[in-house]
C-alpha positions in Angstrom: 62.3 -23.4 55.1 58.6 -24.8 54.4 56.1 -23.4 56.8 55.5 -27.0 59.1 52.4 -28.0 61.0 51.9 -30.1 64.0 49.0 -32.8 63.7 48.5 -35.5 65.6 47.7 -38.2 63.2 46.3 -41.9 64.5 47.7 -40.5 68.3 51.8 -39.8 67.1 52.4 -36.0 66.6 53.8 -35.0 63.1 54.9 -32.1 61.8 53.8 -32.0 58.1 54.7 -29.4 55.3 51.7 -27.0 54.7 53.3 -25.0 51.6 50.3 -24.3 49.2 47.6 -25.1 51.8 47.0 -28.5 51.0 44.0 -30.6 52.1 43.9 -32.8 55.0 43.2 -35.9 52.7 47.0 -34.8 50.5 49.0 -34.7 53.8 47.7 -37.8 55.2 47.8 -39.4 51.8 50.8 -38.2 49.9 53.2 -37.0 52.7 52.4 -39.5 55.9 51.5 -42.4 53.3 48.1 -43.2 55.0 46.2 -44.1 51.8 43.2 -45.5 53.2 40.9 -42.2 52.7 40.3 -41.9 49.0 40.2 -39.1 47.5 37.6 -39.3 44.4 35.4 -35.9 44.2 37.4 -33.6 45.5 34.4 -31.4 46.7 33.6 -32.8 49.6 30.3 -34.5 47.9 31.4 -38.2 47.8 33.0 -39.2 51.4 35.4 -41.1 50.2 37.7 -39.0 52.0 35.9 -39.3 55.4 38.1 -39.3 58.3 37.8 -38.0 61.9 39.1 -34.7 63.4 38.3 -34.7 67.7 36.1 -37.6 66.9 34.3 -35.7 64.1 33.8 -37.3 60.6 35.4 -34.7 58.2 35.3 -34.7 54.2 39.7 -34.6 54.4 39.5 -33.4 50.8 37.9 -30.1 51.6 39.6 -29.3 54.9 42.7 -27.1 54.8 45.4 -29.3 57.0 46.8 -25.7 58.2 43.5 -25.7 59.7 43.2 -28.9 61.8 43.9 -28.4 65.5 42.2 -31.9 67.2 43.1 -35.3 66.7 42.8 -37.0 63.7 42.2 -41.0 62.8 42.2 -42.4 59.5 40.9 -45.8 58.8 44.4 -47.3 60.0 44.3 -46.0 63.0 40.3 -47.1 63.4 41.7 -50.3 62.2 41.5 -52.4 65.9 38.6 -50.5 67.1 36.1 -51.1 63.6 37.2 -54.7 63.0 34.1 -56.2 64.3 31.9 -53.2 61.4 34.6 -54.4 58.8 34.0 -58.0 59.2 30.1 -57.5 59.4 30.6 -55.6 56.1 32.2 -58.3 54.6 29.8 -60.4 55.7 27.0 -59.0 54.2 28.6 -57.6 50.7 28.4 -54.0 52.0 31.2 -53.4 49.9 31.8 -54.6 46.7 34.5 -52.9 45.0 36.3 -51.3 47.8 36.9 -47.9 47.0 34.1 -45.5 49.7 34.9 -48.8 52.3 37.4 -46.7 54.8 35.3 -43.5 54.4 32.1 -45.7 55.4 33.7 -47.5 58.0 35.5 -44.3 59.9 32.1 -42.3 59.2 29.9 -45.3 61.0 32.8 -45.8 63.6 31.7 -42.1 64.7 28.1 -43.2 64.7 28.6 -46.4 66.7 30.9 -44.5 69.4 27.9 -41.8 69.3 25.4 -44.2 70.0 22.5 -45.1 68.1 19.0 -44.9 69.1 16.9 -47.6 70.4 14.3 -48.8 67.9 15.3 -51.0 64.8 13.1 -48.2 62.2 14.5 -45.4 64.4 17.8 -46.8 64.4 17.9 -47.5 60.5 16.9 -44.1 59.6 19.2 -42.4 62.1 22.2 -44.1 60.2 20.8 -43.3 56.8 20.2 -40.2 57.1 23.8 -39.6 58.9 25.5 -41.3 56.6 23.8 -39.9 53.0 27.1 -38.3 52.7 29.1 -41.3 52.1 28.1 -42.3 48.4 28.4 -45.5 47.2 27.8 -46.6 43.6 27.8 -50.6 44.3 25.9 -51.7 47.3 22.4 -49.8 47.3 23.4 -48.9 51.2 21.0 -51.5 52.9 23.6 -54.1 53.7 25.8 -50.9 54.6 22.5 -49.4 57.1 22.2 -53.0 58.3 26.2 -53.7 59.1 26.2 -50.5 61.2 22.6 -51.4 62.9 23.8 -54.9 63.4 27.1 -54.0 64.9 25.7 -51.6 67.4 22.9 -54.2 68.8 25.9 -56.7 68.9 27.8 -54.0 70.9 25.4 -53.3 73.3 24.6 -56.8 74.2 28.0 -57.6 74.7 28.4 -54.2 77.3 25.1 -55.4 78.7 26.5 -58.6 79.7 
């Protein structure tokens, strides 16, 4: 019998084959069919893979799944909760072809549950510098920096009101 790992995935506990230590991003991907978290480098360099682990953003290529003992969400289970970020990328071409979207998106769902700090310099910076892990090779990353900033000051005026 294949050695079998519980993880609770998007809030539903699975129990998912670990035999030959795979990464987090294989389980999710190949055996739960969450496909959302690319995997592209393989190294952990690129983000692509990006998904949460106790609220955490974690490159999923890198990280044993044997490993993982807190809750993960992927980008389909973030879907309800980061459709106001994914519009506002839409919105202002912060993706273009697609493929680091749902790392960038789970990554800056993180940040925005975090909270940013006040400041519109301070703030940009904060969520550059957090997110330099999360390569892109379309956008340039200012209409990525300015969906997250502008997401977060529409957040807190709607809590403020």
């Amino acid at each position: 019998m294949a050695p079998q790992h519980p993880l609770v995935v998007n809030g539903e506990t699975v129990e998912v084959d670990v035999t030959g230590m795979p990464s987090l991003a294989t389980v999710l991907r190949d055996r739960l069919g969450l496909t959302a978290a690319k995997v592209a480098c393989g190294r952990g360099e690129c983000g692509a893979c990006t998904v949460l682990v106790g609220g955490r953003p974690v490159m999923g290529c890198i990280t044993p799944a044997v490993l993982v003992r807190e809750p993960v969400e992927t980008s389909e289970g973030l879907a309800a909760e980061s459709a106001d970020l994914r519009a506002c990328f839409a919105d202002t071409g912060a993706f273009q072809c697609g493929f680091c979207t749902p790392g960038q998106v789970v990554h800056a769902t993180a940040l925005l549950r975090a909270g940013l700090p006040p400041g519109s310099e301070e703030r940009q910076e904060h969520v550059r510098h957090a997110m330099s892990g999360n390569i892109c090779r379309c956008t340039g990353y200012q209409a990525i920096v300015a969906s997250v900033c502008t997401v977060a000051d529409a957040r807190e005026t709607e809590q403020a009101s």
